[in-house]
Backbone as CSV, one residue per row, in Angstrom:
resi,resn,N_x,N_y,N_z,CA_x,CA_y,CA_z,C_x,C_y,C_z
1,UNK,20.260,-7.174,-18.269,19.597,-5.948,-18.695,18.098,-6.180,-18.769
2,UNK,17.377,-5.187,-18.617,16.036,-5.713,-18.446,15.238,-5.063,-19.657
3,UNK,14.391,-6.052,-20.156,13.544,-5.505,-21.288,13.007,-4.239,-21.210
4,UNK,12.373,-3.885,-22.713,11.848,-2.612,-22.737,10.609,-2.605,-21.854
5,UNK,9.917,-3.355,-21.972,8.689,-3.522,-21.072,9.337,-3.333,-19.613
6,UNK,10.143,-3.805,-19.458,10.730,-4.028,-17.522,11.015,-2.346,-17.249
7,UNK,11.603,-2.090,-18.545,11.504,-0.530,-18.295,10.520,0.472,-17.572
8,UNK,9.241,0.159,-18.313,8.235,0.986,-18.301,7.454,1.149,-16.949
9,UNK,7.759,-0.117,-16.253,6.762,-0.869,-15.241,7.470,-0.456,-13.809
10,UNK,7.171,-0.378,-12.627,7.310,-0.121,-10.961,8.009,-1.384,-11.295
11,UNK,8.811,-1.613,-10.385,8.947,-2.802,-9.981,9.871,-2.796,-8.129
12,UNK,9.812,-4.021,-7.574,10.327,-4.110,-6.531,11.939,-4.527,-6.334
13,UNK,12.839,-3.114,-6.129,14.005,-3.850,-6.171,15.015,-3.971,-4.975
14,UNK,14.067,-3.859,-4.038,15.125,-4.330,-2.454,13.606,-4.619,-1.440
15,UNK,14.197,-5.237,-0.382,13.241,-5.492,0.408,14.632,-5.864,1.867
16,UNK,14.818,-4.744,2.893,15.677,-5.022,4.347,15.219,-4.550,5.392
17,UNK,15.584,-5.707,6.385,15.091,-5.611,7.564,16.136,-4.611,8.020
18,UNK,14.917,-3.150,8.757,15.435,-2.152,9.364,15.450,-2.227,11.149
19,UNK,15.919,-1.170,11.728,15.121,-1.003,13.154,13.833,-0.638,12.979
20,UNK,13.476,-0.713,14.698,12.421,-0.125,14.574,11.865,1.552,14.394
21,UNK,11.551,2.044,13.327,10.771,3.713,13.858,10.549,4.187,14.498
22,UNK,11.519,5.017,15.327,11.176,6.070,15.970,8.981,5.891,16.252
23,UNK,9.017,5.559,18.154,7.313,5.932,18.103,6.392,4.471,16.888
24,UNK,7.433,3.880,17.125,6.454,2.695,16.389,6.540,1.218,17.204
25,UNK,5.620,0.330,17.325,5.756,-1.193,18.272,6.372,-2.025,17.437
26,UNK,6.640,-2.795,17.775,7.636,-4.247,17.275,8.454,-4.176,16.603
27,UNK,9.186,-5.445,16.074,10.435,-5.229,16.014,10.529,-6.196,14.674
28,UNK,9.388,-6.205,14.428,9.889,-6.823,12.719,9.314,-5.462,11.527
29,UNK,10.197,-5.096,11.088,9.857,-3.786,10.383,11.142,-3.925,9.383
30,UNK,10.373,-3.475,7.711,10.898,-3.754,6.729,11.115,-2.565,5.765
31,UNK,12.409,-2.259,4.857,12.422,-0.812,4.394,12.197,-1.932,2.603
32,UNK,11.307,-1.217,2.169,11.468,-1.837,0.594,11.661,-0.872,-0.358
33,UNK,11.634,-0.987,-1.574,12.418,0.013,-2.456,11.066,-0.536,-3.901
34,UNK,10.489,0.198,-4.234,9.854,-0.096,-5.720,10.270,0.913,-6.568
35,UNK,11.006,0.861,-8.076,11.523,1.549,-8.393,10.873,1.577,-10.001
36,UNK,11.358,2.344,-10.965,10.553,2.727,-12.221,11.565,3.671,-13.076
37,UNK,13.142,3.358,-13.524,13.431,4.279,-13.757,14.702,5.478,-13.251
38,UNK,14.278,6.579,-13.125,14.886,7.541,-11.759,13.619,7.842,-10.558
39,UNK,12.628,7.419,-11.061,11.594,7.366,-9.881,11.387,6.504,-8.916
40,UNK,11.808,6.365,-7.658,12.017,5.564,-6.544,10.904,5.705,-5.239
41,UNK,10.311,4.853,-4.815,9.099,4.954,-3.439,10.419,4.023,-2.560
42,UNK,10.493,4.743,-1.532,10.965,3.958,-0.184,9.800,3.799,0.503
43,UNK,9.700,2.916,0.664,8.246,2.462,2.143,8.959,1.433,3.243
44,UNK,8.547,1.878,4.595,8.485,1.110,5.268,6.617,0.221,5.745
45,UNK,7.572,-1.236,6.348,6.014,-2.020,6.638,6.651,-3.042,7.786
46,UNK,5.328,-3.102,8.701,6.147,-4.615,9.450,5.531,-5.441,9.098
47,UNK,5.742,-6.433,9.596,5.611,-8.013,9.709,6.456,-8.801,8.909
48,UNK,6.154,-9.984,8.680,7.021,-10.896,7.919,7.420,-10.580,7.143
49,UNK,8.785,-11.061,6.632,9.068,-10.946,5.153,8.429,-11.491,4.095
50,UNK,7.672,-12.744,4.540,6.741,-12.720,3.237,5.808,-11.771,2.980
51,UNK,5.284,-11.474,4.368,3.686,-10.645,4.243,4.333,-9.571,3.434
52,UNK,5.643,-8.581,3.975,6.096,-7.584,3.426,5.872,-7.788,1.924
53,UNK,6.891,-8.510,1.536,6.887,-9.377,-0.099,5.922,-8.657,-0.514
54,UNK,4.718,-9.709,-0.190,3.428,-9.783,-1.052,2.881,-8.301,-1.089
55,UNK,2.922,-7.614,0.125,2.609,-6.191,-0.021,3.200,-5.355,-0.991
56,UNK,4.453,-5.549,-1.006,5.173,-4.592,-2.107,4.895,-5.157,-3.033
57,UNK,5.321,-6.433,-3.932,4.719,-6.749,-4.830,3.344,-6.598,-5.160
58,UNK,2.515,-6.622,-4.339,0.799,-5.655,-4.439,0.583,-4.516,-4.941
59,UNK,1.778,-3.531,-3.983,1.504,-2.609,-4.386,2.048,-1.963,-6.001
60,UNK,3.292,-2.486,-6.417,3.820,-2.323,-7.361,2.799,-2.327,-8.427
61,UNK,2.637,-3.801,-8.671,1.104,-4.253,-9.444,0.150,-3.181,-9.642
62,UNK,-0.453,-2.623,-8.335,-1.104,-2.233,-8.055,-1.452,-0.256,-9.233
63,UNK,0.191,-0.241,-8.751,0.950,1.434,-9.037,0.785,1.144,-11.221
64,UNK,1.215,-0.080,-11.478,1.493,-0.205,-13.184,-0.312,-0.371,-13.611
65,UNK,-1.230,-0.794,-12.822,-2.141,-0.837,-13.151,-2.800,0.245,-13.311
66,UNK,-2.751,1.218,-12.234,-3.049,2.426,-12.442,-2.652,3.531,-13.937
67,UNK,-1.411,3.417,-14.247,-0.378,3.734,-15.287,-1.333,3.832,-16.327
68,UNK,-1.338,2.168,-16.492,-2.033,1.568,-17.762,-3.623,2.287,-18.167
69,UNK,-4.147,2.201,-17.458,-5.437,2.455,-17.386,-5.662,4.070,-17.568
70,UNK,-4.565,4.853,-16.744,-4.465,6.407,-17.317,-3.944,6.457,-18.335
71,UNK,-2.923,5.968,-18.834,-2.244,6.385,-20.087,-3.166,6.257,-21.757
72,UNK,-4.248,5.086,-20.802,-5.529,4.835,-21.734,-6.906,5.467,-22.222
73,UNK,-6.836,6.226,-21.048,-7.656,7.242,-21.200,-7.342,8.941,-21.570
74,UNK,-6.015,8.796,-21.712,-5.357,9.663,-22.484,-5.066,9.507,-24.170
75,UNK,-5.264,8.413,-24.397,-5.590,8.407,-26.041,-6.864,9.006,-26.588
């Protein structure tokens, strides 16, 4: 079960190698899942699975940082 904090926060909870997109080049292309909740982002990305990784995990980061910083300027 995940803490109350794990609650609050984006987090990344799948990362699979798809085909390729319709109108898109190569053939390493990744569907990831960052989730928050009942609020879900599907994104696709290519390249590696690490590069992918680090991207979603970026962006996740990226999404709670934002959060924080509004929810702060709402006090």
């Amino acid at each position: 079960m995940q803490s109350k904090t794990a609650e609050y926060k984006y987090n990344v909870t799948s990362i699979e190698k798809i085909t390729t997109p319709e109108g898109m080049a190569g053939d390493n292309w990744y569907l990831y899942i960052i989730e928050k909740g009942h609020s879900v982002m599907e994104c696709i990305k290519s390249g590696t699975l690490k590069s992918v990784t680090e991207h979603a995990e970026n962006a996740a980061e990226q999404i709670n940082a934002r959060n924080v910083r509004g929810s702060q300027k709402k006090k």
